[in-house]
C-alpha positions as CSV (number, residue, x, y, z in Angstrom):
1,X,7.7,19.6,-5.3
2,X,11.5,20.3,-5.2
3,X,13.5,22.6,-8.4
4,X,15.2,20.3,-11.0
5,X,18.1,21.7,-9.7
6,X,17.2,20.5,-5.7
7,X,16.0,17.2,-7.2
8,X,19.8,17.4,-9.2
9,X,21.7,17.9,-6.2
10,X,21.2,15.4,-4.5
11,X,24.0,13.0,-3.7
12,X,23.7,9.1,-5.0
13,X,26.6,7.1,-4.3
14,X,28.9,7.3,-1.3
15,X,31.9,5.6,-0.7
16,X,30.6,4.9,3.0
17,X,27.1,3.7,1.7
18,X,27.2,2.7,-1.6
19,X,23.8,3.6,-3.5
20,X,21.1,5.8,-1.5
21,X,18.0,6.6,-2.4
22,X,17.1,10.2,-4.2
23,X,13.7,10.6,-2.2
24,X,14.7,10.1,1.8
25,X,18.5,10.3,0.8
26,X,19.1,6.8,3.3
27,X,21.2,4.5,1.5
28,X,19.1,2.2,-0.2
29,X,19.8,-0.8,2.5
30,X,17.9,1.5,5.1
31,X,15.3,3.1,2.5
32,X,11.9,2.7,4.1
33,X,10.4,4.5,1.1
34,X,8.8,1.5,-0.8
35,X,7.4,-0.3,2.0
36,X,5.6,3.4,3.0
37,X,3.9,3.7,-0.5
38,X,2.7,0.4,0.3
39,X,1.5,1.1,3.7
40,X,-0.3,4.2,1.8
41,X,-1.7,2.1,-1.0
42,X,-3.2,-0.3,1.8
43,X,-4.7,2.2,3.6
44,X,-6.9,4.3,0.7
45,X,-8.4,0.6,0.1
46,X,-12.2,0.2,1.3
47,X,-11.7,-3.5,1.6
48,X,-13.7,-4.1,-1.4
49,X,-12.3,-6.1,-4.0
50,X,-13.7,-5.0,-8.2
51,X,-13.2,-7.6,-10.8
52,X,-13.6,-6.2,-14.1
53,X,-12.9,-7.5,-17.5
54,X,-10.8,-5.0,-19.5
55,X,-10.1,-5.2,-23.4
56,X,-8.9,-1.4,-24.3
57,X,-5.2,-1.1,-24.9
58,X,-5.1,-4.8,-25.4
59,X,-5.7,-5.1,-29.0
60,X,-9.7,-7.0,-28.1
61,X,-7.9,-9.2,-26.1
62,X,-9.2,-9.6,-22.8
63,X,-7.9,-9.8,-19.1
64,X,-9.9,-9.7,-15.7
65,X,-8.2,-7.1,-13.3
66,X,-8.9,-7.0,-9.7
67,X,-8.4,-3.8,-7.7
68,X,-8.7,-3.3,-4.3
69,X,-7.0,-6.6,-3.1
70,X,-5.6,-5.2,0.9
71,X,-2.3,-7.1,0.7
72,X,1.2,-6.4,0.6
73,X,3.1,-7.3,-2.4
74,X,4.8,-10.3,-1.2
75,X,1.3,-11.7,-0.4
76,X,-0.5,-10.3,-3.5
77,X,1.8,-12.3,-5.8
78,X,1.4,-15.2,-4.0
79,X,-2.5,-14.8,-4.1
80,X,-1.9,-14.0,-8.1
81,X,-0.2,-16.8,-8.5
82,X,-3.1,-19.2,-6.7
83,X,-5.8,-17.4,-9.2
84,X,-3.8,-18.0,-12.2
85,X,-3.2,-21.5,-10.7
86,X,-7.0,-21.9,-10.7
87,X,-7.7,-20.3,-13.7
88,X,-5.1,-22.2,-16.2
89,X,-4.3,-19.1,-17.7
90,X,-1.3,-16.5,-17.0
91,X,-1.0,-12.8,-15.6
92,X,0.7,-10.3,-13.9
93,X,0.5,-7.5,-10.8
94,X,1.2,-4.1,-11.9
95,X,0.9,-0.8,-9.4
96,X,-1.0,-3.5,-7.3
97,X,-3.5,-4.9,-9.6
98,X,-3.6,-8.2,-10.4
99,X,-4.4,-9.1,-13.9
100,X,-5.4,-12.5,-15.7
101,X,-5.7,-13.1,-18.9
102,X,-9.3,-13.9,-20.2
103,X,-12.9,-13.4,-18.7
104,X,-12.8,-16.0,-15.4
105,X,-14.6,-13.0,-13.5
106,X,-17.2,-16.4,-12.3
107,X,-14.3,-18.5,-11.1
108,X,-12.4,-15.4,-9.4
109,X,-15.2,-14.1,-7.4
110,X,-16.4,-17.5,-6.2
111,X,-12.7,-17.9,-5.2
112,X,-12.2,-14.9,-3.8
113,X,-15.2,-15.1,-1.3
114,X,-14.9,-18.6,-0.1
115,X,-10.9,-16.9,0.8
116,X,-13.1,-13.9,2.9
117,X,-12.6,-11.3,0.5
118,X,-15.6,-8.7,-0.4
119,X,-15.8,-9.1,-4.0
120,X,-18.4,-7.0,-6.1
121,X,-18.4,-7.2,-10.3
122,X,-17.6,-4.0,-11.5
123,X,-18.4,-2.4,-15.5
124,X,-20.4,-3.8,-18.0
């Protein structure tokens, strides 16, 4: 891990480039960064995908999350947006998780498989 005063110095803006990114210091066109924490996040997946229903945080409302979905995140929303689709309900994708809201982890896993995913129920 770099000083706070490396991680200071560092230049972002140039008149040539415009913005560039702290981390690889490319401007931000050219940063490869993000699509590298997603070639990471792909790779540390075991090709299972957990459904779980989820309530703490959420005031006792609940949401079904799935982790483990091997998919960039272009194609994750677009898979998020089918579920919700099927589901009648809304969600979201955050650090490549897809939540919807309510307990459809039923409908999701049967959806899920006949798509070729792996799917196993996870928690209570």
């Amino acid at each position: 891990m770099a000083s706070l005063q490396d991680q200071l110095r560092g230049l972002v803006y140039s008149t040539e480039h415009g913005d560039t990114c702290p981390a690889c210091r490319q401007p931000l066109a050219d940063c490869q960064c993000a699509d590298q924490a997603e070639a990471e996040r792909i790779a540390a997946l075991d090709g299972v995908v957990r459904i779980r229903r989820e309530t703490s945080g959420r005031k006792g409302k609940g949401v079904t999350t799935l982790h483990g979905v091997p998919l960039v995140h272009a194609e994750l929303k677009t898979l998020a947006k089918a579920l919700k689709k099927r589901c009648g309900t809304g969600g979201a994708i955050k650090d490549g998780v897809i939540e919807i809201q309510g307990d459809h982890r039923q409908v999701l896993k049967a959806e899920l498989e006949s798509r070729g995913y792996t799917v196993k129920l996870a928690g209570g």
